[in-house]
Z-matrix of the N, CA and C atoms (Angstrom, degrees):
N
C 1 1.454
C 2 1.529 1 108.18
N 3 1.557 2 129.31 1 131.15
C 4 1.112 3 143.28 2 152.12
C 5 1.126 4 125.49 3 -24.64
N 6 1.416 5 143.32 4 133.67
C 7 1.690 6 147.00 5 164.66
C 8 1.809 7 94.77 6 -16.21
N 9 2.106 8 89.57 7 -75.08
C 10 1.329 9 113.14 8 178.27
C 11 1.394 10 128.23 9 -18.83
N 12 1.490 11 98.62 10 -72.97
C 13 1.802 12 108.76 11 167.28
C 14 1.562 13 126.09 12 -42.03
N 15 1.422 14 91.74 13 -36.11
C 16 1.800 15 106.83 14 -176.18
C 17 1.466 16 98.61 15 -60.13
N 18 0.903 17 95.48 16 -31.35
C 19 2.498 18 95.61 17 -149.53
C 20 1.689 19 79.82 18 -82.01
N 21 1.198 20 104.83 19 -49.11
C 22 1.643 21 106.33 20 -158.28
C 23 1.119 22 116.19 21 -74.26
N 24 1.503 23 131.18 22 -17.06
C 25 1.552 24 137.76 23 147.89
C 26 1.592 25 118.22 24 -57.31
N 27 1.623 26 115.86 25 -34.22
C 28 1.022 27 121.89 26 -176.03
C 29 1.958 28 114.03 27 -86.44
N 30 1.242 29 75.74 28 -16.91
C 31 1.703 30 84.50 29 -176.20
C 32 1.665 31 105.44 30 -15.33
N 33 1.445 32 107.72 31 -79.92
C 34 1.253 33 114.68 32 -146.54
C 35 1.952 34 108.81 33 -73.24
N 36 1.004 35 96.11 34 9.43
C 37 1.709 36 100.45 35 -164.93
C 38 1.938 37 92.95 36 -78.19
N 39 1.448 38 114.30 37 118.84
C 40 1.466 39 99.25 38 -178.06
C 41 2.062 40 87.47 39 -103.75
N 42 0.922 41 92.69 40 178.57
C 43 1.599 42 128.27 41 153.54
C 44 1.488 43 118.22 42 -68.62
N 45 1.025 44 128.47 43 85.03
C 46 1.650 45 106.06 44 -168.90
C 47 1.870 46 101.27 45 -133.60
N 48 0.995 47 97.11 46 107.53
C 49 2.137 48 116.05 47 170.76
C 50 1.199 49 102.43 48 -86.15
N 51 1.847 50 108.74 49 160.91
C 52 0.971 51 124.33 50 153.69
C 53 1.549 52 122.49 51 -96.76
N 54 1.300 53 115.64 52 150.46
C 55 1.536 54 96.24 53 -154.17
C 56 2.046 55 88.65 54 -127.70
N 57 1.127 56 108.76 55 116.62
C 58 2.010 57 99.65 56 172.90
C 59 1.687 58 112.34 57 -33.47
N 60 1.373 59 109.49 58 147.61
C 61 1.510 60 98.77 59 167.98
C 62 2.081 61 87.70 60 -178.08
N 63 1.751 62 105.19 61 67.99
C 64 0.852 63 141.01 62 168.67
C 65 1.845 64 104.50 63 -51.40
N 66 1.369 65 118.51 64 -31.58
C 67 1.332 66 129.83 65 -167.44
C 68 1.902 67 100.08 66 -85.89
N 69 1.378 68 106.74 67 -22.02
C 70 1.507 69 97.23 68 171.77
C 71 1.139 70 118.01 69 -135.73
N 72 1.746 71 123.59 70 83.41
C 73 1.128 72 170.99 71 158.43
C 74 1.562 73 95.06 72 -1.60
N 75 1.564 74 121.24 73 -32.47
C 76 1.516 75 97.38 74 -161.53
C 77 1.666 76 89.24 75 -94.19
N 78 0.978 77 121.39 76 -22.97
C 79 1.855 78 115.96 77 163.81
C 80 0.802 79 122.71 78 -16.43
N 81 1.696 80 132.47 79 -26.43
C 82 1.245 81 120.88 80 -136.21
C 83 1.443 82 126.10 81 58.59
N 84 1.216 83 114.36 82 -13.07
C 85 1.887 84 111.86 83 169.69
C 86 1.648 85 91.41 84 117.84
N 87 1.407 86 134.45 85 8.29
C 88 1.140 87 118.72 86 179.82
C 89 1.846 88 114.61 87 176.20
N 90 1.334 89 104.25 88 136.74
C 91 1.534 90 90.72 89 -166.28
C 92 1.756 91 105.31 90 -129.74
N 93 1.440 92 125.82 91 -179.00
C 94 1.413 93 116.28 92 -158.72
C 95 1.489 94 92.59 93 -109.38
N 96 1.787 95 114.54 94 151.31
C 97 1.202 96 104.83 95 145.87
C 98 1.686 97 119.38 96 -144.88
N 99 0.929 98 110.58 97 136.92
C 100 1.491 99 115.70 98 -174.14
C 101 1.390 100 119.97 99 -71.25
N 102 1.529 101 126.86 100 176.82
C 103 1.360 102 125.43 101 -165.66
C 104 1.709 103 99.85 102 -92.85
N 105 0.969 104 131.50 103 169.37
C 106 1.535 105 127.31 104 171.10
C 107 1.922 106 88.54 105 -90.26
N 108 1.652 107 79.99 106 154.54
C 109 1.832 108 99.40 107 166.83
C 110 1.581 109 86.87 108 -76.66
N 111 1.773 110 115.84 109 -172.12
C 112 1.151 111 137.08 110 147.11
C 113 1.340 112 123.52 111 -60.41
N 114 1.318 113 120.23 112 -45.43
C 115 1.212 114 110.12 113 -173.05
C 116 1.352 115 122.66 114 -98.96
N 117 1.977 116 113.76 115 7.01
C 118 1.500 117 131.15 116 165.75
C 119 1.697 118 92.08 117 -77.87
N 120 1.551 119 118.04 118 -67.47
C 121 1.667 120 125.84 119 172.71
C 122 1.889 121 103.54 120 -18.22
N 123 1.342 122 105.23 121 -60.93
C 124 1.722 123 109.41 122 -164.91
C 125 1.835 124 111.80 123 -74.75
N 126 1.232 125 110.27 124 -25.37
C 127 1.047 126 112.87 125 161.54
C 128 1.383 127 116.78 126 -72.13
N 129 1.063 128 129.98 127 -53.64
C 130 1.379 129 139.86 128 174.78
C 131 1.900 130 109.00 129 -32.77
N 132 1.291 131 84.01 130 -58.47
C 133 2.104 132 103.68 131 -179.62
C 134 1.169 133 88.41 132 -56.99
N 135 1.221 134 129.06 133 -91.64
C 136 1.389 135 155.46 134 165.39
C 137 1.903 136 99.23 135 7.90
N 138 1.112 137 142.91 136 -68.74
C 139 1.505 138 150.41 137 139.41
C 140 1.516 139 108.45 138 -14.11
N 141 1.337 140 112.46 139 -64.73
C 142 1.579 141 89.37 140 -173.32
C 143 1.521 142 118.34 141 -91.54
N 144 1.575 143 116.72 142 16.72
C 145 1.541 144 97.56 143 174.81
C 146 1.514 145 87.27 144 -131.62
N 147 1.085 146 118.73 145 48.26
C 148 1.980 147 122.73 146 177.89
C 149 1.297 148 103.05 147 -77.77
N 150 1.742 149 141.23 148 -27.68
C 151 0.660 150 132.97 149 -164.93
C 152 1.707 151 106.04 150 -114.92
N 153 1.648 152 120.54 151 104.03
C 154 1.589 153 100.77 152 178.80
C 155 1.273 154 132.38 153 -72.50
N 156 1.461 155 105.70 154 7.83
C 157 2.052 156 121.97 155 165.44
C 158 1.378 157 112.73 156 -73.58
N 159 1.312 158 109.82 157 -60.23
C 160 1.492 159 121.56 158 -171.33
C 161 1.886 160 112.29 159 -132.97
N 162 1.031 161 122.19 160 115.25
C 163 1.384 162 139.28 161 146.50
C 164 1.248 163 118.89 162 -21.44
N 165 0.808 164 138.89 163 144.59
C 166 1.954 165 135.91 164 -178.87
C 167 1.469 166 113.47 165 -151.51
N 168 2.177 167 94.61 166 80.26
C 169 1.164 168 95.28 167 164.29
C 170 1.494 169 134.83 168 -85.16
N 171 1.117 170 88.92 169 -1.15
C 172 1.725 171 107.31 170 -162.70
C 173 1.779 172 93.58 171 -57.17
N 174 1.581 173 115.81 172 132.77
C 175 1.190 174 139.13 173 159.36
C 176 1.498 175 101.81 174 54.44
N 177 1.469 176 111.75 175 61.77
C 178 1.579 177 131.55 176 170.68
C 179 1.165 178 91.33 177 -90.62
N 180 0.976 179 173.05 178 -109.30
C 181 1.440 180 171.20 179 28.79
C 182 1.919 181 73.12 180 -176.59
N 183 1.543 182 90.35 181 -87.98
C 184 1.418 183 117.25 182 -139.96
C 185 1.765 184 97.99 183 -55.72
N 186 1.397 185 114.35 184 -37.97
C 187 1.461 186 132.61 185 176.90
C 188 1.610 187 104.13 186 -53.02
N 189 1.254 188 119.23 187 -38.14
C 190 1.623 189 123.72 188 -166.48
C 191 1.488 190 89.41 189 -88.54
N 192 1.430 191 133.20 190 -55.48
C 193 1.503 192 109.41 191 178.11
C 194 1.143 193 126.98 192 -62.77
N 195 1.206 194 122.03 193 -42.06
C 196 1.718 195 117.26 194 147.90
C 197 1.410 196 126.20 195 -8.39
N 198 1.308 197 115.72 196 -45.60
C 199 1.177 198 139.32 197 -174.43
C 200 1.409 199 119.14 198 -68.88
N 201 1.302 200 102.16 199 -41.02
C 202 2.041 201 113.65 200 -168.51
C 203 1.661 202 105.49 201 -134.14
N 204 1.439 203 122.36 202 9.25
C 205 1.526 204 103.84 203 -176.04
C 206 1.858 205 97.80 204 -75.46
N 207 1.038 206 121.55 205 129.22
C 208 1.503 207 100.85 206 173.17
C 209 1.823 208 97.06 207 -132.32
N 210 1.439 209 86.05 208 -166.66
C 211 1.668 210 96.16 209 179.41
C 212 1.410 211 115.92 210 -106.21
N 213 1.054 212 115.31 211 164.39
C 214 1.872 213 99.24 212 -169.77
C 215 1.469 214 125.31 213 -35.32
N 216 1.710 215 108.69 214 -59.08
C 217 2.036 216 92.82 215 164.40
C 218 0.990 217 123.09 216 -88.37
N 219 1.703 218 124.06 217 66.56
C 220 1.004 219 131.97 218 -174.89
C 221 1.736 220 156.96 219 6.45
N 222 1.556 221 85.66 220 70.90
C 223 1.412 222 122.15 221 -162.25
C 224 1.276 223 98.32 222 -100.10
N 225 1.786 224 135.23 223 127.24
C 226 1.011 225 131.65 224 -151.99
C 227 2.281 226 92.20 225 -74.65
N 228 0.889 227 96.21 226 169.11
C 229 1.296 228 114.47 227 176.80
C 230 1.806 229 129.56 228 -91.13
N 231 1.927 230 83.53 229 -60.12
C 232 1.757 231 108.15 230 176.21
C 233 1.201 232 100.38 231 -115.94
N 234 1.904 233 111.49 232 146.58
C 235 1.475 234 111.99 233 164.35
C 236 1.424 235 110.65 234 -88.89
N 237 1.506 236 107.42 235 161.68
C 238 1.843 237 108.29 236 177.02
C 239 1.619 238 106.89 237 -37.50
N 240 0.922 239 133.27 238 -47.60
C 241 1.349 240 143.54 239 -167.64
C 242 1.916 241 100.68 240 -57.27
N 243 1.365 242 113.81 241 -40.29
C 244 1.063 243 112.76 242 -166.06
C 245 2.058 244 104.34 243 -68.99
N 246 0.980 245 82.02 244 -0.96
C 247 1.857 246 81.75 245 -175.99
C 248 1.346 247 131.82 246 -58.24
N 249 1.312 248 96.68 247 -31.10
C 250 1.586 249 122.89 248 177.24
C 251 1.653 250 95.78 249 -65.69
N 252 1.214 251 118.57 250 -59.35
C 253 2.278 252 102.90 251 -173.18
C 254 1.802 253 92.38 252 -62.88
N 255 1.190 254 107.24 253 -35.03
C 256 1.349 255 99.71 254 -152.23
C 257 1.501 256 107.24 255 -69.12
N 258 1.376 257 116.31 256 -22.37
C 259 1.562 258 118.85 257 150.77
C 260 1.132 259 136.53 258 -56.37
N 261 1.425 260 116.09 259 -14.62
C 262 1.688 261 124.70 260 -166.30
C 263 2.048 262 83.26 261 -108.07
N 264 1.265 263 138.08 262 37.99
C 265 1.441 264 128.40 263 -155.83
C 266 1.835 265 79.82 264 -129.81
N 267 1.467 266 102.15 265 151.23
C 268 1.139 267 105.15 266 164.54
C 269 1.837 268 146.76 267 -38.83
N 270 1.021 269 126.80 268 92.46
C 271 1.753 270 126.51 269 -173.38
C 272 1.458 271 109.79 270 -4.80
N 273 1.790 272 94.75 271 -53.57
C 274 1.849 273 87.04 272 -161.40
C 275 1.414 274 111.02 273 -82.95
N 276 1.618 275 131.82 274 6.05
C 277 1.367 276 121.47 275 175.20
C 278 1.290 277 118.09 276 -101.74
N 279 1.362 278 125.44 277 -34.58
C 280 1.542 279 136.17 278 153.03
C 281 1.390 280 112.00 279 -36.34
N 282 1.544 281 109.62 280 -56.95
C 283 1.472 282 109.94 281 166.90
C 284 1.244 283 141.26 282 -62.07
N 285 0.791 284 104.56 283 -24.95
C 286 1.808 285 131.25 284 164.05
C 287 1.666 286 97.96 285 -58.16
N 288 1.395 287 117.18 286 -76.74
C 289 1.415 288 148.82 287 -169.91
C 290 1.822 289 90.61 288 -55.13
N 291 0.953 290 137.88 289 -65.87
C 292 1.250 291 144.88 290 168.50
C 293 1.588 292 129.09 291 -43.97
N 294 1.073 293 118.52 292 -47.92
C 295 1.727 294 132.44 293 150.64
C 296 1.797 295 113.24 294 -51.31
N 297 0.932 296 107.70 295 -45.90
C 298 1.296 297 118.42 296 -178.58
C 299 1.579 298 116.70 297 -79.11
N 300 1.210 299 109.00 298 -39.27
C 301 1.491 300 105.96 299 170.57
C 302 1.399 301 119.78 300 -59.88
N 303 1.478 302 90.64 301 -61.50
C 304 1.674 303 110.60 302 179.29
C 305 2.197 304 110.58 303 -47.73
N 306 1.203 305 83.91 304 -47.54
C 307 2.141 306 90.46 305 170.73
C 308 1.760 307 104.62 306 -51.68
N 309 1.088 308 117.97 307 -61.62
C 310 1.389 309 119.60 308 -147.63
C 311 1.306 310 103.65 309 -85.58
N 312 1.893 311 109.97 310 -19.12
C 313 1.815 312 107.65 311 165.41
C 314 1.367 313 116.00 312 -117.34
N 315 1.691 314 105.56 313 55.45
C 316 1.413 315 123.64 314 -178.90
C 317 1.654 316 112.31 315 31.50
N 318 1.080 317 129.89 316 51.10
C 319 1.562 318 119.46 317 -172.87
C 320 1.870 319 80.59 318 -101.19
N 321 1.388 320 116.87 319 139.38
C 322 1.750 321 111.73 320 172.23
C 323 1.663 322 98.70 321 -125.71
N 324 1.279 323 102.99 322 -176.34
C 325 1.506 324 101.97 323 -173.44
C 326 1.254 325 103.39 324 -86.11
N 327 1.208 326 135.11 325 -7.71
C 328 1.199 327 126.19 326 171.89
C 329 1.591 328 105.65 327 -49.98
N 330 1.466 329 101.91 328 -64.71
C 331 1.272 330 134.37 329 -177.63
C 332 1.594 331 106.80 330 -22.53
N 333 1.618 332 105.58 331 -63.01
C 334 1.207 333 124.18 332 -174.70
C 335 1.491 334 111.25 333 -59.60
N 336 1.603 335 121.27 334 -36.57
C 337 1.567 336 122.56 335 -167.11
C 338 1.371 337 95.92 336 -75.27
N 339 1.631 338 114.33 337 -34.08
C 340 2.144 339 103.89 338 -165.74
C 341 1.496 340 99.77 339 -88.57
N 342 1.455 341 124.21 340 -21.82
C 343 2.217 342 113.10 341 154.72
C 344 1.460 343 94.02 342 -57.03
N 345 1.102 344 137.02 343 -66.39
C 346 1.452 345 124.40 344 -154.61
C 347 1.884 346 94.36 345 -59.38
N 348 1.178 347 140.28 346 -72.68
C 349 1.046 348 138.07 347 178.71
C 350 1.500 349 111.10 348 -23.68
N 351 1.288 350 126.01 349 -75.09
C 352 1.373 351 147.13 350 149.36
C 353 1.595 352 93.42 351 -9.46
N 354 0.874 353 133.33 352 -62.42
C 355 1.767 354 127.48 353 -179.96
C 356 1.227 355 121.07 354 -81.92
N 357 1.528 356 122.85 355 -0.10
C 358 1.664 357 115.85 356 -166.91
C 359 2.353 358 70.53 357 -112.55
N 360 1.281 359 113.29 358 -39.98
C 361 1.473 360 99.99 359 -167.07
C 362 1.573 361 101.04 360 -67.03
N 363 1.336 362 129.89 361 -38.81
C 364 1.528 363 135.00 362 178.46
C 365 1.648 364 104.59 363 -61.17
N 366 1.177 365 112.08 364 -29.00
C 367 1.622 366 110.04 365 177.09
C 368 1.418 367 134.69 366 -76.49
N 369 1.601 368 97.16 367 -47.47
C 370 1.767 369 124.20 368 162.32
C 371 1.775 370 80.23 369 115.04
N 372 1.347 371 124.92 370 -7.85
C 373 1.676 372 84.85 371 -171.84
C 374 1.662 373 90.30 372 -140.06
N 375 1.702 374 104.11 373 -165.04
C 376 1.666 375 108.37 374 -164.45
C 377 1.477 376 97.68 375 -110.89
N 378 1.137 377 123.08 376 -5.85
C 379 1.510 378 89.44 377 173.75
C 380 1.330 379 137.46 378 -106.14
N 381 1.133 380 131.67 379 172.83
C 382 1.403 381 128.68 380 -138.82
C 383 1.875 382 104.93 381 -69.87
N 384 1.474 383 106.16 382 -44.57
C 385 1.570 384 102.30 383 164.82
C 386 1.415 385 119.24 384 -102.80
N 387 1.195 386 102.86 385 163.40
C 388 2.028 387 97.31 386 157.07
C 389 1.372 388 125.38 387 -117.62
C-alpha cells in the first residue's frame, strides 16, 4: 500500500477524549472532543483574521469548542452558530473544553502568539482591538 493509500484509509480516524464537564450535569459529568482536521484548524484561523480592519477575538474560546465537542464517534455536537450560548457558559468548562481541543489538534501557544501576530501585522498596529 502507498504512503497515499495509508493517510487516505486513515483519513477518518479522529482523536477523540473525554473531557470533565462536572458544570453540565446532563453530560453525565463529561463530554467528548475531537481533534480539528486541517482544513476545520484553517478555517477556524481563517474567522478571526476575515476582517483586515478589525480582528475578531471576541468568543474564540466558545467558537473553537464549537468546533471539536463531539459525541463518542465523533459527530460534531454544536453548530458554528451555537457559539454565541456557548459563550454565555461557564469560564472553567470552555476552558477545560478548549485546552483539550487545542492538545489533541496540536494547536501550541506558540501557534497561538504568531495568529495573534498575524492579526496585529493584518491590522498595522499592536493593540489588542481596533
Amino acid at each position: 500500500m502507498s504512503l497515499k493509500e495509508q493517510i487516505q484509509s486513515n483519513r477518518s480516524k479522529r482523536v477523540i477524549k473525554a473531557v470533565a464537564t462536572p458544570e453540565w450535569s446532563d453530560a453525565d459529568g463529561s463530554v467528548f472532543v475531537r481533534n480539528l482536521s486541517a482544513k476545520e484548524r484553517d478555517r477556524w484561523e481563517a474567522e478571526i483574521v476575515k476582517d483586515p480592519k478589525k480582528r475578531d477575538l471576541a468568543n474564540l474560546r466558545a467558537k473553537f469548542v464549537a468546533l471539536c465537542v463531539c459525541d463518542e464517534s465523533g459527530e460534531l455536537t454544536f453548530a458554528s452558530q451555537d457559539a454565541g450560548w456557548l459563550g454565555d457558559e461557564s469560564a472553567g468548562v470552555i476552558d477545560r473544553l478548549w485546552e483539550e481541543g487545542r492538545k489533541i489538534s496540536g494547536i501550541s501557544d506558540e501557534d497561538d502568539e504568531e495568529l495573534v501576530k498575524n492579526c496585529e501585522e493584518t491590522t498595522g498596529d499592536d493593540s489588542p482591538t481596533s
